[in-house]
C-alpha positions as CSV (number, residue, x, y, z in Angstrom):
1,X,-0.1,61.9,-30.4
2,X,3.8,62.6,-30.8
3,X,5.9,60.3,-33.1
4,X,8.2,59.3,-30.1
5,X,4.8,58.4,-27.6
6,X,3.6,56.5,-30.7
7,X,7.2,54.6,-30.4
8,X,7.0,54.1,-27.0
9,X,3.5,52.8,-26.9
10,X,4.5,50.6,-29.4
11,X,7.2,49.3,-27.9
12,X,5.4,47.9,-24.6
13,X,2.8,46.7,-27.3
14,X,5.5,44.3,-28.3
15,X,7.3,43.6,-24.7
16,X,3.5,42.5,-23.8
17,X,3.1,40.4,-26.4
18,X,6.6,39.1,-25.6
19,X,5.4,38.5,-22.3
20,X,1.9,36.7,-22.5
21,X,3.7,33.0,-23.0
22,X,5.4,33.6,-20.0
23,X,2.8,34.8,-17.6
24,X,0.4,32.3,-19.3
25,X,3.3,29.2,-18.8
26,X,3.3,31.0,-14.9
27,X,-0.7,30.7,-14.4
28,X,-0.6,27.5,-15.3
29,X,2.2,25.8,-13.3
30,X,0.5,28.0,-10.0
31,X,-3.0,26.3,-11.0
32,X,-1.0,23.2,-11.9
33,X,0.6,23.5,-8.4
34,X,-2.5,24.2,-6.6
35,X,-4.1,21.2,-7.9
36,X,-1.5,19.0,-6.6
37,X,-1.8,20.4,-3.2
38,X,-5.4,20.0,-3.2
39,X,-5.2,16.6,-4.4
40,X,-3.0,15.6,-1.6
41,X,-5.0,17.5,1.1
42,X,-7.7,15.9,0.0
43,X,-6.5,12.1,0.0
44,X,-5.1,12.7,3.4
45,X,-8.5,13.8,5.0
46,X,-9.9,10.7,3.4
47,X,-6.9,8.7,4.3
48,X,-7.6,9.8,7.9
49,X,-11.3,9.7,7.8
50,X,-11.3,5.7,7.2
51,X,-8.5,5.2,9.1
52,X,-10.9,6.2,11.9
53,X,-13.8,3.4,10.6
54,X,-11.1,0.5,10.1
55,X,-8.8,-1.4,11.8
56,X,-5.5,0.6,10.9
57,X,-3.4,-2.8,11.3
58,X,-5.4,-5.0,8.9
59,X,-6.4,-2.8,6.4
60,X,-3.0,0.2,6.5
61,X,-1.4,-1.3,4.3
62,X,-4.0,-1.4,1.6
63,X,-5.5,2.2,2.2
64,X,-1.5,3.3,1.6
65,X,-1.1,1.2,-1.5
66,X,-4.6,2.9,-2.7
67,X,-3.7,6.1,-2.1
68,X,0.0,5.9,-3.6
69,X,-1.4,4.9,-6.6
70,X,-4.2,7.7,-6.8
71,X,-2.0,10.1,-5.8
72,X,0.7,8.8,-8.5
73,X,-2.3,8.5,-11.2
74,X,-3.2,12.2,-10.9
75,X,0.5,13.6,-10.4
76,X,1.0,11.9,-14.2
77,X,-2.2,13.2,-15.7
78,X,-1.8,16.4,-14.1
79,X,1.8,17.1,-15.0
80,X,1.5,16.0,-18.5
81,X,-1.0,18.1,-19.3
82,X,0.5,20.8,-18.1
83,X,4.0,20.2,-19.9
84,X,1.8,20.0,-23.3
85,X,-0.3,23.4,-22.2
86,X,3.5,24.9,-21.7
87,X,4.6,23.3,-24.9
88,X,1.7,25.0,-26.6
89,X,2.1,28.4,-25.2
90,X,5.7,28.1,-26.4
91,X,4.4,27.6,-30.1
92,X,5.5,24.3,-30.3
93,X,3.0,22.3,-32.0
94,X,2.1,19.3,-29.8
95,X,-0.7,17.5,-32.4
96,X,2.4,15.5,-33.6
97,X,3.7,14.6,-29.9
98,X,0.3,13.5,-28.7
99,X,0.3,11.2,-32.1
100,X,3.5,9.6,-31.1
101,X,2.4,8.9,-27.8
102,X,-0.5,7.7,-28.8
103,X,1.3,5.0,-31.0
104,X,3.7,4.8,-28.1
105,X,0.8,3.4,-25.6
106,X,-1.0,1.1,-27.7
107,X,2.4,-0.6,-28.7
108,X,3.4,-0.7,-25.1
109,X,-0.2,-2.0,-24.1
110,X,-0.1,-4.7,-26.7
111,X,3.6,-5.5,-25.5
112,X,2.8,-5.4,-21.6
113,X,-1.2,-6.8,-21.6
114,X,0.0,-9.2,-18.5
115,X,1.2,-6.0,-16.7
116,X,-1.6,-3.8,-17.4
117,X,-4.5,-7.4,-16.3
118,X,-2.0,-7.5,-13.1
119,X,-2.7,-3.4,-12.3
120,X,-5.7,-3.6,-12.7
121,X,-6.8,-6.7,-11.2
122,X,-4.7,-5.7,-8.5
123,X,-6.5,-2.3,-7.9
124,X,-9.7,-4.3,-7.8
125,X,-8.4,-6.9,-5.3
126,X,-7.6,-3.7,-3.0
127,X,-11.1,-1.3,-3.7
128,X,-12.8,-4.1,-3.1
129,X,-11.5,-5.4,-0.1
130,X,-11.3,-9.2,-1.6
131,X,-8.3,-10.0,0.7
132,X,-5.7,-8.2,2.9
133,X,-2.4,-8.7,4.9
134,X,-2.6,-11.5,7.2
135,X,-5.9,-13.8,5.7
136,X,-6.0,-17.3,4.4
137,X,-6.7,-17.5,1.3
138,X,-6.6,-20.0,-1.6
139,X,-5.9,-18.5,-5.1
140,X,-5.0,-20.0,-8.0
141,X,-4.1,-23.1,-6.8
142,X,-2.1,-22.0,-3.4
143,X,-3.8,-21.7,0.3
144,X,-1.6,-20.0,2.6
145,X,-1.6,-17.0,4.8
146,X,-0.8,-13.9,2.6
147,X,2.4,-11.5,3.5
148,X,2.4,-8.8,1.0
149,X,-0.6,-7.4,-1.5
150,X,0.8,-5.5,-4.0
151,X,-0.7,-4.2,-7.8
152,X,1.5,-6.2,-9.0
153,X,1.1,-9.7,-7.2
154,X,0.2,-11.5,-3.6
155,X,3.0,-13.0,-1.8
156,X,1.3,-15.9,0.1
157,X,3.0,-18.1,3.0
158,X,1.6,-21.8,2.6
159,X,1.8,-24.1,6.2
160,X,5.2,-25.7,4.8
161,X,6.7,-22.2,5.0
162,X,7.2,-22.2,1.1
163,X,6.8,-18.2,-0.1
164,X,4.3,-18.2,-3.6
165,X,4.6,-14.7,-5.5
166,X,1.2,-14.9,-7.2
167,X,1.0,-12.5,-10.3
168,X,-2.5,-11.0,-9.6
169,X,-3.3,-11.7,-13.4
170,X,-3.6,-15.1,-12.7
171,X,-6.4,-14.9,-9.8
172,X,-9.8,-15.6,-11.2
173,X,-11.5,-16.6,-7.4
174,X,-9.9,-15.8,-4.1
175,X,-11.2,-18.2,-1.5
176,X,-10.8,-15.8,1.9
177,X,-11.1,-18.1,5.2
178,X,-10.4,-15.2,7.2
179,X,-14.1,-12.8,7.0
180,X,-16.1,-11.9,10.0
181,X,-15.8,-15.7,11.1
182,X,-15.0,-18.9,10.3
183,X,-16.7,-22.7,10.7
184,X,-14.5,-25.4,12.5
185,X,-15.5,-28.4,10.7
186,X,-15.2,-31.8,12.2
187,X,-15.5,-35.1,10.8
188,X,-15.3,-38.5,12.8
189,X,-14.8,-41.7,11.8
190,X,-15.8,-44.3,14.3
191,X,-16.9,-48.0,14.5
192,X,-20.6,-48.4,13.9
193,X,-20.7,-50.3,17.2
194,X,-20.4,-47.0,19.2
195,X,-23.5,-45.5,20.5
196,X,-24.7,-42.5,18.5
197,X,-26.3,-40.7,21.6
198,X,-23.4,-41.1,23.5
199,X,-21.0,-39.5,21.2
200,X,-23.3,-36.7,20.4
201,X,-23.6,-35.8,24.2
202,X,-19.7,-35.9,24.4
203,X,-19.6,-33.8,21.5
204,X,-21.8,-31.2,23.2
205,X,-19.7,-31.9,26.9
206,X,-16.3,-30.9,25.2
207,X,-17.9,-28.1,23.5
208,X,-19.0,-26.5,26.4
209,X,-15.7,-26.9,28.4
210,X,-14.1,-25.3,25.7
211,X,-16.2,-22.5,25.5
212,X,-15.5,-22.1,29.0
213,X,-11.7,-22.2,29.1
214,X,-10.1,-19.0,29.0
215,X,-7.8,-19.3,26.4
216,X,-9.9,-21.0,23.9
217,X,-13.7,-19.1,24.9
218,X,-12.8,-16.0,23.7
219,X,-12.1,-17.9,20.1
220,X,-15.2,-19.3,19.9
221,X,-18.1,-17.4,18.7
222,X,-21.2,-20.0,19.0
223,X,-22.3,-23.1,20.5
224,X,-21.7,-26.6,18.5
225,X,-23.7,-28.1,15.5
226,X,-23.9,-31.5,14.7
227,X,-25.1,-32.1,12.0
228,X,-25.4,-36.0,12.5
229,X,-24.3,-39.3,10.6
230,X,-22.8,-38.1,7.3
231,X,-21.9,-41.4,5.8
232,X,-22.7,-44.6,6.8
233,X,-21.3,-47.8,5.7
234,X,-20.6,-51.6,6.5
235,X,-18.8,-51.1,9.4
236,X,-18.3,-47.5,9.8
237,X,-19.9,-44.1,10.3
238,X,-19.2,-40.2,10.1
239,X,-20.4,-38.0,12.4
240,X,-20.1,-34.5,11.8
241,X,-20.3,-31.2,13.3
242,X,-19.1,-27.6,13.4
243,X,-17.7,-24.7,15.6
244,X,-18.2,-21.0,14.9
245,X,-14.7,-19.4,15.3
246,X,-12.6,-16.2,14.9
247,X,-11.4,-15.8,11.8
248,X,-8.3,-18.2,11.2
249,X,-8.7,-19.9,14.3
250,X,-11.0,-23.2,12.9
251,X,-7.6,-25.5,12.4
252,X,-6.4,-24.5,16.1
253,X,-10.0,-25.1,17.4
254,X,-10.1,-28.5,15.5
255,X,-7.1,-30.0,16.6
256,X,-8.3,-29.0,20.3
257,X,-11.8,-30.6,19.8
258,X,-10.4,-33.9,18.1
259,X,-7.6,-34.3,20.8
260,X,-10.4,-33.7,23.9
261,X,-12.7,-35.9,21.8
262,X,-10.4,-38.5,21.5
263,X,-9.7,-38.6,25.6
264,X,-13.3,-38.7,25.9
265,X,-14.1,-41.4,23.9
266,X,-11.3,-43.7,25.5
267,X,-12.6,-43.0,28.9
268,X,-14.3,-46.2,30.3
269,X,-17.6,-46.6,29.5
270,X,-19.6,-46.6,33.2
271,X,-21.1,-50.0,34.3
């Protein structure tokens, strides 16, 4: 082999070796880049596929805040370790970055813990379904009808119209009123001289004709209970009972059932 092929060969030896970062740096920003794409092909199929299985009105809002913060999660992970693959291809030596970072999270864990318990209780307030746009709930002290769930807090709408921003740290128990169904209960206070019989078939009389009205039928999802005499004192007794409803519907339903109740009981008693 000539002196000048020996050169030349040589040469491209080197321009290779110049060239390897860069084609590696390429591979992995296209695989980087592929990922991504994947990734978000991926969350919209599923995004679609339950969107099909639930009602897209309740339960939007929480499969978009879901994905958004899946979608964000693995955007992070995915470009950082590719800017520290680059890095290394580059020769730059990362081992002291990733220390420094390291460092870097724990002090801004131990300086943001009420953050990071609101994230995360947040995310499990959402994959679990624990409560959604448009319930009432009580949590932490509040009952209202909630506006906005976020990672970060619930905005909740008591009857009074007061707005409470609930940082989801705080919530230990959510008490939902708003699942599958709800229970009217109804308590009445009435003079022990009224006849028990009586009031129980009136009870049962109002609840039909309000399971046949066309407004208020369609709310009501099962005949009434009474449960009887729940207290019973010197001159006074509680009857109680209850009325399976739609969900948020019991206080609506309640007012109704005292108000016909009421008429009832002051109609004149037949001779």
């Amino acid at each position: 082999m000539t002196p000048r092929l020996l050169t030349v060969t040589d040469d491209l030896r080197q321009w290779l070796e110049l060239l390897r970062p860069l084609w590696h740096i390429l591979l992995v920003c296209l695989l980087a880049w592929l990922l991504l794409r994947a990734i978000r092909r991926l969350l919209l199929a599923f995004r679609a596929r339950v969107a099909r299985r639930t009602d897209e009105r309740r339960d939007g809002r929480r499969l978009e805040t879901l994905i958004n913060v899946f979608r964000n999660t693995a955007t992070l992970a995915i470009v950082s370790v590719t800017g520290m693959v680059v890095l290394g291809a580059l020769g730059f030596t990362i081992t002291p970055l990733l220390a420094t970072a390291g460092v870097a999270g724990i002090a801004i864990g131990f300086g943001a813990q009420s953050l990071v318990k609101d994230f995360f209780t947040g995310l499990f307030l959402l994959v679990e379904n624990q409560v959604s746009e448009g319930d009432d709930v009580e949590v932490a002290g509040k009952t209202g009808r909630v506006e906005q769930v976020t990672l970060r807090h619930i905005r909740l709408r008591d009857y009074d119209g007061s707005v409470h921003y609930i940082p989801n740290g705080m919530i230990t128990v959510v008490t939902n009123h708003s699942r599958e169904y709800s229970y009217s209960v109804i308590d009445f206070n009435l003079a022990r001289s009224h006849d028990f019989d009586r009031l129980c078939a009136a009870m049962r009389a109002v609840g039909a004709e309000m399971r046949a009205d066309p407004l208020l039928g369609p709310m009501i999802l099962a005949g009434i209970e009474i449960a009887g005499i729940e207290k019973l004192d010197e001159g006074n007794m509680t009857i109680r009972c209850r009325l399976q409803v739609a969900p948020s519907r019991q206080w609506r339903i309640r007012g109704e059932f005292l108000r016909r109740m009421k008429a009832r009981i002051d109609e004149p008693t037949p001779s």
